[in-house]
N, C-alpha and C positions, 0 to 999 in steps of 0.2 A: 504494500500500500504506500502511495507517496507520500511525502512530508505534509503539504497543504491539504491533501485527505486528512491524518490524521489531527492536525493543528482545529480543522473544523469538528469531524465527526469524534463523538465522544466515544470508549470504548463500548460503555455500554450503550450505546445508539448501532456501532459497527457490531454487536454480538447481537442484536435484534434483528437487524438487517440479515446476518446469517440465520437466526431462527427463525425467522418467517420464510424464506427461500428452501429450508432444507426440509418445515413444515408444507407450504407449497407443493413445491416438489416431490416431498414423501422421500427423504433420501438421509443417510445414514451421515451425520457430521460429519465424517472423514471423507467422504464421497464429494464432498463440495471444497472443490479449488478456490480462488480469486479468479482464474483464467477458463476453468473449467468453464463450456458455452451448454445453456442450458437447454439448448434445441439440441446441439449436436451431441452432447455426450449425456444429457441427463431425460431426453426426449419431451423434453417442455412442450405445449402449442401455445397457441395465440392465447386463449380463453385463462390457461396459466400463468401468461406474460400478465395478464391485468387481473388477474386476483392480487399473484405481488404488487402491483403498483398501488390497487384499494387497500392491501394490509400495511404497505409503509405507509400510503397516506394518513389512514385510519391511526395506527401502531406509533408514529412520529409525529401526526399533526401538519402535519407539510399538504401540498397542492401540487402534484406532478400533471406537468401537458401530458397527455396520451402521444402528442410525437415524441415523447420523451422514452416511448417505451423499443424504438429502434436501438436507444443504446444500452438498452439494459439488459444486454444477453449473455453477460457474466455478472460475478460480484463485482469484480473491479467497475463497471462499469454501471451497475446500481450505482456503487457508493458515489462516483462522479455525478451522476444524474442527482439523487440526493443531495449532494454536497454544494450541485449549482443552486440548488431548488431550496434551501435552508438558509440561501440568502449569500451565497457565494459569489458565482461568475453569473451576474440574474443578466447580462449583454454577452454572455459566450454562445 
């Protein structure tokens, strides 16, 4: 996880983020990478992509655009979408 990831997300914000994704998913804690893609190796669909996004919204309190769910097909790449949306890069 990079530096200004974690400087924003707190740990316990980044260990929610993992429990909702590996509840989502239905998938064993060790089973979920950072880079792991959850189409390709964890066989996610669409209708999965946006449960995660209503449980972080719901789970964190935040407001994620739905185009925002293009980049959310790993953790790494939640926590980015997250991290912009919690009032980070809100012009990236």
């Amino acid at each position: 996880m990079s530096t200004d990831m974690t400087s924003i997300l707190t740990a316990e914000q980044d260990a929610q983020l993992r429990e909702i994704i590996i509840e989502v998913l239905e998938l064993e804690a060790d089973e979920l990478t950072d880079t792991s893609s959850f189409v390709d190796d964890h066989d996610a669909d669409s209708l999965l992509a946006i449960e995660i996004l209503a449980r972080i919204e719901k789970d964190l309190g935040i407001t994620i655009p739905q185009d925002d769910l293009v980049d959310m097909g790993n953790l790494d790449g939640v926590r980015a979408v997250v991290v912009r949306n919690l009032g980070g890069d809100k012009d990236a």
